[in-house]
The first five atom37 places (N, CA, C, CB, O) and aatype in JSON, in Angstrom:
{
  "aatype": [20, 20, 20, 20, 20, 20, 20, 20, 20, 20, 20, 20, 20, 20, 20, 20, 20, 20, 20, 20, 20, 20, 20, 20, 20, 20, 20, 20, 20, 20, 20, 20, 20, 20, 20, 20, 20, 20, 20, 20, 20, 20, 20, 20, 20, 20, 20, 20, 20, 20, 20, 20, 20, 20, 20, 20, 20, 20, 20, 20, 20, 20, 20, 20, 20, 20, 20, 20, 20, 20, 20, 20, 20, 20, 20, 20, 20, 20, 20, 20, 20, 20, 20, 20, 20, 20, 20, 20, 20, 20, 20, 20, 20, 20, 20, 20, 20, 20, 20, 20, 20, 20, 20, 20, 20, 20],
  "atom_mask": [
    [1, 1, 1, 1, 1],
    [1, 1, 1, 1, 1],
    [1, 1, 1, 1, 1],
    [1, 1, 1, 1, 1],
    [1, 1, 1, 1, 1],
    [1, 1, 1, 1, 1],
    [1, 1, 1, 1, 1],
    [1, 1, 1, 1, 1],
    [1, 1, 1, 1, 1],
    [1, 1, 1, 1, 1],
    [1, 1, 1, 1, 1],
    [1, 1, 1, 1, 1],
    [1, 1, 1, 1, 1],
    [1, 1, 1, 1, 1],
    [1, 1, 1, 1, 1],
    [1, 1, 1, 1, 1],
    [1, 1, 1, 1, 1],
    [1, 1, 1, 1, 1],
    [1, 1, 1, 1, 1],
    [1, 1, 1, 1, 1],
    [1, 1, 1, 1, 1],
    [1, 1, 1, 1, 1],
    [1, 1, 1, 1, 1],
    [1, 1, 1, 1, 1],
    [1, 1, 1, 1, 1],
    [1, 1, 1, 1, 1],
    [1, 1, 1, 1, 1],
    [1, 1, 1, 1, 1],
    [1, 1, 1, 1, 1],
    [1, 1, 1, 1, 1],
    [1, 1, 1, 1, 1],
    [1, 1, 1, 1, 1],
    [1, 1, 1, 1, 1],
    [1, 1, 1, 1, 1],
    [1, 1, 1, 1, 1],
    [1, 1, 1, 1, 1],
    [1, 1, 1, 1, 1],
    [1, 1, 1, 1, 1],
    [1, 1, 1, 1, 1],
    [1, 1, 1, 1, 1],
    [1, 1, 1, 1, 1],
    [1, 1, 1, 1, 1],
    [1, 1, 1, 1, 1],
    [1, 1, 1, 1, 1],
    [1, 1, 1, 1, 1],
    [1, 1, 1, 1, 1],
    [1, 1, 1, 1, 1],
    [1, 1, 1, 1, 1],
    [1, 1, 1, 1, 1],
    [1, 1, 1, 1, 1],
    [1, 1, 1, 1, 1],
    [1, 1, 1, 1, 1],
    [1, 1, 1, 1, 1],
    [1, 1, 1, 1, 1],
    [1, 1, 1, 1, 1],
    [1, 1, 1, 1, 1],
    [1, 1, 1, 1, 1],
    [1, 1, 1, 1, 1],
    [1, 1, 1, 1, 1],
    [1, 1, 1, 1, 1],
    [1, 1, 1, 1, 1],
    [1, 1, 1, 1, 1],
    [1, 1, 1, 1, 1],
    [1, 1, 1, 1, 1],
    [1, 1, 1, 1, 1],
    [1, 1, 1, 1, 1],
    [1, 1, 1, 1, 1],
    [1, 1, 1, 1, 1],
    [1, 1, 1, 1, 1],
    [1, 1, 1, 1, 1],
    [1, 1, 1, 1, 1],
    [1, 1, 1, 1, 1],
    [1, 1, 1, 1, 1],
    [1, 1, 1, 1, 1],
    [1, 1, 1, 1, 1],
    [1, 1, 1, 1, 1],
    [1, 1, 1, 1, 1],
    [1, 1, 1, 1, 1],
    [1, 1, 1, 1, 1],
    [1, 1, 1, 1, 1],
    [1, 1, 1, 1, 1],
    [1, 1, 1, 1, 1],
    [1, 1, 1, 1, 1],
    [1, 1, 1, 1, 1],
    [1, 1, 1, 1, 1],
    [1, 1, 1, 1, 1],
    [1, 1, 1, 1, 1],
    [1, 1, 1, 1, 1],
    [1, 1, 1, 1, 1],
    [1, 1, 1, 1, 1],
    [1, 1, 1, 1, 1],
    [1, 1, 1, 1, 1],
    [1, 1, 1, 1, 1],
    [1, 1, 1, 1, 1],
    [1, 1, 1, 1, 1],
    [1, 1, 1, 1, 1],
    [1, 1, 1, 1, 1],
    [1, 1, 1, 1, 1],
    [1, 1, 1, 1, 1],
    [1, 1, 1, 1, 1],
    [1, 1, 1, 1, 1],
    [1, 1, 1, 1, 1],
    [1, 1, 1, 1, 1],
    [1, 1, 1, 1, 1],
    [1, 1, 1, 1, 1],
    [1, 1, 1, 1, 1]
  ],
  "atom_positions": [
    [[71.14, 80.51, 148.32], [71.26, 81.34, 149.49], [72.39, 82.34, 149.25], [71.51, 80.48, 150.77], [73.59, 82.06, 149.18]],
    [[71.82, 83.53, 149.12], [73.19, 84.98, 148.81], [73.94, 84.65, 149.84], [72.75, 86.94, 148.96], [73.63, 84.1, 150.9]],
    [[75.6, 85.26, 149.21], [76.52, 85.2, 150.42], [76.86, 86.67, 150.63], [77.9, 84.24, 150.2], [77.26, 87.52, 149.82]],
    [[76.59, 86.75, 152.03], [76.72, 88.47, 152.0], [78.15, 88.72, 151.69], [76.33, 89.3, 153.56], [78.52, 89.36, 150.71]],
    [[79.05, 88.13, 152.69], [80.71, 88.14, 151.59], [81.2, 88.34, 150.13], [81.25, 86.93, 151.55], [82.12, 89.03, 149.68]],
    [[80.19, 87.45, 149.45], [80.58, 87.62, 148.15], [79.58, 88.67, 147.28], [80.63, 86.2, 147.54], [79.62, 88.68, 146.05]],
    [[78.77, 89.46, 147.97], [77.99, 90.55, 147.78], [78.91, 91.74, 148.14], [76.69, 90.47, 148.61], [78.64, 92.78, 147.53]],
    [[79.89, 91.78, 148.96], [80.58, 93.15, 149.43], [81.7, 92.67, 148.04], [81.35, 93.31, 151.53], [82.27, 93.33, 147.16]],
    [[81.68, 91.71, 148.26], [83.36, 91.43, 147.14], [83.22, 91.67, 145.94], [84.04, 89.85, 146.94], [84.13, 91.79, 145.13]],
    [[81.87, 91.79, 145.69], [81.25, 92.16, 144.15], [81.19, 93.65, 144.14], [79.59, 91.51, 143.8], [81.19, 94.11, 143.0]],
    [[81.15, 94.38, 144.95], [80.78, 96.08, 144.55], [82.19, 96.63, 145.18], [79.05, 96.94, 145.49], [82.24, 97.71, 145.76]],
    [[83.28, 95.8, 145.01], [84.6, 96.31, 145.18], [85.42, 96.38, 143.83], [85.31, 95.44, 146.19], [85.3, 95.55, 142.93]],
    [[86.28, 97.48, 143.8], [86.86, 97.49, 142.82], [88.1, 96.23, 142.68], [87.23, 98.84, 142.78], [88.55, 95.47, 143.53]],
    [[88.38, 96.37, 141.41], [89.72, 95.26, 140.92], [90.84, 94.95, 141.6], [90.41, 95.65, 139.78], [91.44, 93.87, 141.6]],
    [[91.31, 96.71, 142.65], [92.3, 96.88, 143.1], [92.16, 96.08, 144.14], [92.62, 98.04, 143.23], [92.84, 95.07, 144.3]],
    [[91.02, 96.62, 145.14], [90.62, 95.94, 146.27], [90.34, 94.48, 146.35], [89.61, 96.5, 146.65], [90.7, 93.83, 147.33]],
    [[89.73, 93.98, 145.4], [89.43, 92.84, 144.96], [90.66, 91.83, 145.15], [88.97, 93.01, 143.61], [90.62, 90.8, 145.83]],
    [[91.6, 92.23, 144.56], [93.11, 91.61, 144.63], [93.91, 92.05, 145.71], [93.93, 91.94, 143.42], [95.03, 91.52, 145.68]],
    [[93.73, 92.85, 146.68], [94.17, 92.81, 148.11], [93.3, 91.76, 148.99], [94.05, 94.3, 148.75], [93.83, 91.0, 149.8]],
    [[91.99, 91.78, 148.76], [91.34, 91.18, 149.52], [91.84, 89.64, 148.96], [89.81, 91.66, 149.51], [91.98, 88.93, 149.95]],
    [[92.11, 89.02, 147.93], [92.62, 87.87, 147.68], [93.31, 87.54, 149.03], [93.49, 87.9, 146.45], [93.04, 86.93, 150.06]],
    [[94.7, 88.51, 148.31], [96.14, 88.01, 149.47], [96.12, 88.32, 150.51], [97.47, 88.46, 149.31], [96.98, 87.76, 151.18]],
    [[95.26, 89.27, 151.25], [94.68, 89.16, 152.42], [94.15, 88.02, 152.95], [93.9, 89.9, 152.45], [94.43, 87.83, 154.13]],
    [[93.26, 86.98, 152.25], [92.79, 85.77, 152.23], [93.59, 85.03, 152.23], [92.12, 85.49, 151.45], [93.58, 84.35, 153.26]],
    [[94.56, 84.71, 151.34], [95.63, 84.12, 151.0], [96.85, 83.88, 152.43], [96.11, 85.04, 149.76], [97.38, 82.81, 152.72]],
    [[97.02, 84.98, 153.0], [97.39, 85.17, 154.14], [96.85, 84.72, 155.22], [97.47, 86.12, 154.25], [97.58, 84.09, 155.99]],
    [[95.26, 84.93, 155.61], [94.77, 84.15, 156.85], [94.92, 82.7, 156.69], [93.29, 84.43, 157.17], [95.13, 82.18, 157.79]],
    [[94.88, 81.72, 155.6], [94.98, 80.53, 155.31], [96.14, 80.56, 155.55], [94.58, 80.06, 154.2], [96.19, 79.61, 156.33]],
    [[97.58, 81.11, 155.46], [98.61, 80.47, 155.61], [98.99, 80.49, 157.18], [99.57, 80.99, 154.7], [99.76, 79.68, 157.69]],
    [[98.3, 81.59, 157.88], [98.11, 81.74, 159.25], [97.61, 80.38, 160.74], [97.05, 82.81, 159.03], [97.99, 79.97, 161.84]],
    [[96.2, 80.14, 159.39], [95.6, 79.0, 160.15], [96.1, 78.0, 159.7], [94.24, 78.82, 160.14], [96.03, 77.0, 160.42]],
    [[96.76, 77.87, 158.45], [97.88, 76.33, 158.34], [98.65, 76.28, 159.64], [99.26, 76.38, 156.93], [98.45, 75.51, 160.58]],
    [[99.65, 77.3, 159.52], [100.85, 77.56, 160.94], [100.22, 77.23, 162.06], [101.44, 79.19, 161.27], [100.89, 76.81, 163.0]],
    [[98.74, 77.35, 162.18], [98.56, 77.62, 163.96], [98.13, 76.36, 163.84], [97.4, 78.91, 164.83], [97.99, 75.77, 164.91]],
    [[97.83, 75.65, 162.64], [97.0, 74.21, 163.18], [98.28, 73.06, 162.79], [95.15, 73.81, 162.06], [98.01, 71.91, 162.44]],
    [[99.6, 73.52, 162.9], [100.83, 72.68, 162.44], [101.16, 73.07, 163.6], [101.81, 72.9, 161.1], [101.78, 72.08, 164.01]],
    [[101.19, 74.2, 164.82], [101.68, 74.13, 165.98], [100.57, 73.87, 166.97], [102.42, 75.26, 166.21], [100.76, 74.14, 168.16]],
    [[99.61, 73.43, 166.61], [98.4, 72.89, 167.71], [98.2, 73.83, 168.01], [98.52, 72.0, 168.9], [98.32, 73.7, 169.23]],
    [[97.92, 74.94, 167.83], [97.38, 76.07, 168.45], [95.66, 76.32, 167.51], [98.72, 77.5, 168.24], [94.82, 76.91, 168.19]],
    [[95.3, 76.0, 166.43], [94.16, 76.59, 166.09], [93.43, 76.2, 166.99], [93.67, 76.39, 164.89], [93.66, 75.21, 167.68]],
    [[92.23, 77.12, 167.1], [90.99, 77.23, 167.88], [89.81, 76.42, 167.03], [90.62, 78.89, 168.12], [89.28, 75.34, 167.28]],
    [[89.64, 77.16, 166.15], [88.4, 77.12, 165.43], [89.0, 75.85, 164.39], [87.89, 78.78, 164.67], [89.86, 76.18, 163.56]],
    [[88.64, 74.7, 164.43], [88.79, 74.22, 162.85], [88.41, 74.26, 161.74], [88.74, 73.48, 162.65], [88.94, 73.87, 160.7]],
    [[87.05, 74.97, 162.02], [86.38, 74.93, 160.86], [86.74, 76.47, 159.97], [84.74, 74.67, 161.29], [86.5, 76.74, 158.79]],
    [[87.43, 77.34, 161.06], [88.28, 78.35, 160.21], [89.18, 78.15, 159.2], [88.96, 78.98, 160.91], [89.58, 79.01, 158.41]],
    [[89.49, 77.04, 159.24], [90.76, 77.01, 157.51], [89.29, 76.52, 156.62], [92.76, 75.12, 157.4], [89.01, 77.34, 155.75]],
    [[88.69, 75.76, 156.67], [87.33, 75.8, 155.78], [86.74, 76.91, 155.37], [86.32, 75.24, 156.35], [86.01, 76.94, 154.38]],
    [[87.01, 77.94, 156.12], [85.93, 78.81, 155.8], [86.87, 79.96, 154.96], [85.01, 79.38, 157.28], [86.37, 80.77, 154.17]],
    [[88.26, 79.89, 155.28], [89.42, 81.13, 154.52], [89.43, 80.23, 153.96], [90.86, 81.95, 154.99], [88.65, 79.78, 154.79]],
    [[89.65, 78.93, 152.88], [89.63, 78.4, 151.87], [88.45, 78.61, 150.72], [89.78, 77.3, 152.28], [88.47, 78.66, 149.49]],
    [[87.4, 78.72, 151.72], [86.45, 78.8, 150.54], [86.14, 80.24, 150.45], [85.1, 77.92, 150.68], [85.29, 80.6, 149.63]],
    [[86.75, 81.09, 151.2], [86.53, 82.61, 151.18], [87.44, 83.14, 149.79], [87.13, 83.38, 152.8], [86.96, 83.94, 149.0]],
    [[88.95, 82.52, 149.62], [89.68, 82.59, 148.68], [89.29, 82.37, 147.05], [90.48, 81.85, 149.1], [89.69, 82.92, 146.02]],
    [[88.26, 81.23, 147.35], [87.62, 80.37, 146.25], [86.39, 81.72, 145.89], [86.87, 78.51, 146.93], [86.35, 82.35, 144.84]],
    [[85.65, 81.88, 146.82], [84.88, 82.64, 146.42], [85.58, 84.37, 145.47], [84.09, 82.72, 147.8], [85.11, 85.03, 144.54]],
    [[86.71, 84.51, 146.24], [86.91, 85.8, 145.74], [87.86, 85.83, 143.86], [87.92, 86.58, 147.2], [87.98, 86.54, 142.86]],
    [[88.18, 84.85, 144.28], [89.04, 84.57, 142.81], [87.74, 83.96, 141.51], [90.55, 82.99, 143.18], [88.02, 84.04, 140.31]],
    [[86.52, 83.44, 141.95], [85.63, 83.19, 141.89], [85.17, 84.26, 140.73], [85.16, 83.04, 143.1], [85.08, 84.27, 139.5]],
    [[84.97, 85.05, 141.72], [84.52, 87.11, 141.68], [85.59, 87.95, 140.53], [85.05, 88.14, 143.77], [85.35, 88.97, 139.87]],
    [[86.72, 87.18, 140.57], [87.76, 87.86, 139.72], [87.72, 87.39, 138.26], [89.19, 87.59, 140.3], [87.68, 88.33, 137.46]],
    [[87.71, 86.27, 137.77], [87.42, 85.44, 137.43], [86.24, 86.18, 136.37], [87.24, 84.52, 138.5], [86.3, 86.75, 135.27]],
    [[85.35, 85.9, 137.17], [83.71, 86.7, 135.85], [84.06, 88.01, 135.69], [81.67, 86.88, 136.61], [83.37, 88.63, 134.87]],
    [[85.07, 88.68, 136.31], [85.11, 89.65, 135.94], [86.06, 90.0, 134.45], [85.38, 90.17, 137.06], [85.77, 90.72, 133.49]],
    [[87.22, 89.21, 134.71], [87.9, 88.8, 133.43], [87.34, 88.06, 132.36], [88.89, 88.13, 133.72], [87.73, 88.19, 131.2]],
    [[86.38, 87.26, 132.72], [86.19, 86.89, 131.19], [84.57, 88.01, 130.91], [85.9, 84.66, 130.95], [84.43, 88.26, 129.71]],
    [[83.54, 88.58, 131.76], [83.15, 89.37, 131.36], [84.1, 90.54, 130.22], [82.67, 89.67, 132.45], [83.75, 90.81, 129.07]],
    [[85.25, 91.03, 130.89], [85.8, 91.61, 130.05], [86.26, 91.42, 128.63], [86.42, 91.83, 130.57], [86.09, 92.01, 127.57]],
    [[86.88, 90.42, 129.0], [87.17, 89.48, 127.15], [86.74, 89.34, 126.76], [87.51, 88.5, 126.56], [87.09, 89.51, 125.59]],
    [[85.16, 88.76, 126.99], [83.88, 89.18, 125.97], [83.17, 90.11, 125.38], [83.14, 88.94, 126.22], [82.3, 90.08, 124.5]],
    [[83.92, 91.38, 126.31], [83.21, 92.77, 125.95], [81.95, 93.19, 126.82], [82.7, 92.7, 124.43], [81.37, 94.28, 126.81]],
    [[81.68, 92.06, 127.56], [79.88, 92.23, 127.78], [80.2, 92.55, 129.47], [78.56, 90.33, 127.36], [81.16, 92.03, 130.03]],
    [[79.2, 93.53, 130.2], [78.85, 94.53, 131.3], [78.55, 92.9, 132.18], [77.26, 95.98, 130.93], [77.92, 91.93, 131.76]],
    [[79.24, 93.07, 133.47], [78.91, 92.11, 134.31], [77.71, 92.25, 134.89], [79.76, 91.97, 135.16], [77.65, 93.44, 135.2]],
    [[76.45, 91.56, 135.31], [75.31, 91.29, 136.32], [75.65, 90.53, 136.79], [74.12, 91.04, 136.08], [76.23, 89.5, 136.45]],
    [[75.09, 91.23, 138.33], [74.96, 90.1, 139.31], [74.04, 89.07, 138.82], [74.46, 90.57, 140.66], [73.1, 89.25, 138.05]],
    [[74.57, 87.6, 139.53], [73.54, 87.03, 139.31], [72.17, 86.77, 139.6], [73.82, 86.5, 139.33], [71.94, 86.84, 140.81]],
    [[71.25, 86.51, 138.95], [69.99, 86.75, 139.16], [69.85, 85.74, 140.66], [69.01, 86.36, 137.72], [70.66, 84.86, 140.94]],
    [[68.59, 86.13, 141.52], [68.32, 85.7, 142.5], [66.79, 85.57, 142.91], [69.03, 86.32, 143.2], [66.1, 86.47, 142.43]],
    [[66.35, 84.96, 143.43], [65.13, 85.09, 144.06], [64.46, 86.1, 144.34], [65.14, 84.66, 144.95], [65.32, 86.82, 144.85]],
    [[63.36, 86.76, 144.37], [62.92, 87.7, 145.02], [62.48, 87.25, 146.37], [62.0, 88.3, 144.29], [62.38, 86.14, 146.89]],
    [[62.28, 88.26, 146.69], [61.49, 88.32, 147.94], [60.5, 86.65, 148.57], [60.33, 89.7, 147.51], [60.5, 85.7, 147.79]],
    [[59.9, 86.54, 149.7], [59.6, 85.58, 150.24], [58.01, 85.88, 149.3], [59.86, 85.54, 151.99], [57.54, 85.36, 148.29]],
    [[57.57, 86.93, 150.19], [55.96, 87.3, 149.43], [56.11, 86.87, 147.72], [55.53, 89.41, 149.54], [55.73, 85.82, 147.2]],
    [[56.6, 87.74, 147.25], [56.58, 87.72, 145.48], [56.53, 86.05, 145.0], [58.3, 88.57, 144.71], [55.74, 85.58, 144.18]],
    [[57.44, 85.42, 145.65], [57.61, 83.66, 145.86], [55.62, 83.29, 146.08], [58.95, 83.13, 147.95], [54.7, 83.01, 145.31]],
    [[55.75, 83.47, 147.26], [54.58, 82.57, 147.43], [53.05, 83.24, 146.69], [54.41, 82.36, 149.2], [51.92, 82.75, 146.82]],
    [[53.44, 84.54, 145.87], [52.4, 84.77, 145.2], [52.36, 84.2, 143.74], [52.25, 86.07, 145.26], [51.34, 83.68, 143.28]],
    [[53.52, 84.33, 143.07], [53.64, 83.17, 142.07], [53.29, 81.53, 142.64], [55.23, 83.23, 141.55], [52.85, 80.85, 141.71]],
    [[53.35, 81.11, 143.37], [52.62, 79.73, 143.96], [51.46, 79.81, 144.21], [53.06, 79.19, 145.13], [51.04, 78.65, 144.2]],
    [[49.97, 81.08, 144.63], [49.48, 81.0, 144.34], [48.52, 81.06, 143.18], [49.66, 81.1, 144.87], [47.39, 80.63, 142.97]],
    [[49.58, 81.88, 142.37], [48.88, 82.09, 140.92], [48.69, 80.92, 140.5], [49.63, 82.86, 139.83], [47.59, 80.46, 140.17]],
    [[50.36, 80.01, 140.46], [50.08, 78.71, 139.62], [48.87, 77.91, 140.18], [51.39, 77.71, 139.61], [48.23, 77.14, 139.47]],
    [[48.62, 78.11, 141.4], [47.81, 77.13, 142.03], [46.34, 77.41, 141.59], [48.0, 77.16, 143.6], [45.46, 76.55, 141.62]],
    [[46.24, 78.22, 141.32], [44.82, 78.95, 141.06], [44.49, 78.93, 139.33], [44.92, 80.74, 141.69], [43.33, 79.18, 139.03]],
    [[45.3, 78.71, 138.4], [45.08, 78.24, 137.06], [44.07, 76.91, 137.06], [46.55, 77.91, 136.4], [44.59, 75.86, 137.44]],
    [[43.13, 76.89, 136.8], [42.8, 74.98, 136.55], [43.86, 74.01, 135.57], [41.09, 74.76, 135.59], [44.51, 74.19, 134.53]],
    [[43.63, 72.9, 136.53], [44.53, 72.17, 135.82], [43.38, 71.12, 135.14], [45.8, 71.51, 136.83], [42.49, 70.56, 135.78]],
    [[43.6, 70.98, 133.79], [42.77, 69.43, 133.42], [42.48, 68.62, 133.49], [42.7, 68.89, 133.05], [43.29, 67.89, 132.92]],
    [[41.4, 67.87, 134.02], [40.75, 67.02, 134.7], [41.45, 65.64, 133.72], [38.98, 67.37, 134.75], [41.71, 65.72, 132.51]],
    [[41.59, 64.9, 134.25], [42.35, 64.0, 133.79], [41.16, 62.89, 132.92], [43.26, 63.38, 135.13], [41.03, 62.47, 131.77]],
    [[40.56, 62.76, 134.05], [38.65, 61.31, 133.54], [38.14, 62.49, 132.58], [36.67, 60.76, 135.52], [37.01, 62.21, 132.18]],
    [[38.55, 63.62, 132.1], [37.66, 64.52, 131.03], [38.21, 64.21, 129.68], [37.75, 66.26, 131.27], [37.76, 64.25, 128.53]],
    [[39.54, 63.82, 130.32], [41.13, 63.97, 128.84], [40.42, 62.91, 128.49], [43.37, 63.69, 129.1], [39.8, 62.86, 127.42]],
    [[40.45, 61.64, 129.64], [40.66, 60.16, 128.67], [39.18, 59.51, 128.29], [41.61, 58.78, 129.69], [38.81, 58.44, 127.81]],
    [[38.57, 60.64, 128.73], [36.82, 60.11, 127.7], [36.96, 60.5, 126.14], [35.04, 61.27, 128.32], [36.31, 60.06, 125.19]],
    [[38.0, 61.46, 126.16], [37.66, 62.14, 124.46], [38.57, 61.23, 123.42], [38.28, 64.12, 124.23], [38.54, 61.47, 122.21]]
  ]
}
């Protein structure tokens, strides 16, 4: 399942890329403070700036060792479409498959 987050974080540059870290880096230390003075709301908000952090260093990450290897980053490959899906399922479905009582007579 694409994460649209880590789809914007991918067509950002290096610079941005590493603001948006400590930007991240920052709301987590925010929702530490507010949930050490009983004030957070949301709990499941430090879950979600934790793994937002993870994701973006994530992003930084392939981008550095893309580089050290020399080799052009791609996104990673993904699913197509819903249609294109269920037309490859009917193709396979529509191949015959080998009768099994045909195999074990020969």
């Amino acid at each position: 399942m694409p994460n649209a987050l880590a789809d914007e974080a991918r067509s950002m540059t290096d610079g941005e890329l590493g603001e948006a870290i400590n930007e991240a880096y920052r709301e987590v230390f925010n929702l530490q403070f507010q949930r050490g003075t009983r004030q957070l709301q949301n709990p499941m908000a430090m879950r979600q700036a934790r793994r937002q952090v993870a994701r973006l260093r994530t992003i930084l990450r392939e981008r550095q060792l893309a580089e050290a290897a020399g080799t052009p980053i791609e996104p990673l490959a993904r699913v197509a479409d819903v249609e294109e899906v269920d037309e490859l399922e009917e193709s396979a479905e529509s191949v015959e498959q080998p009768d099994d009582a045909a195999s074990e007579e020969e």
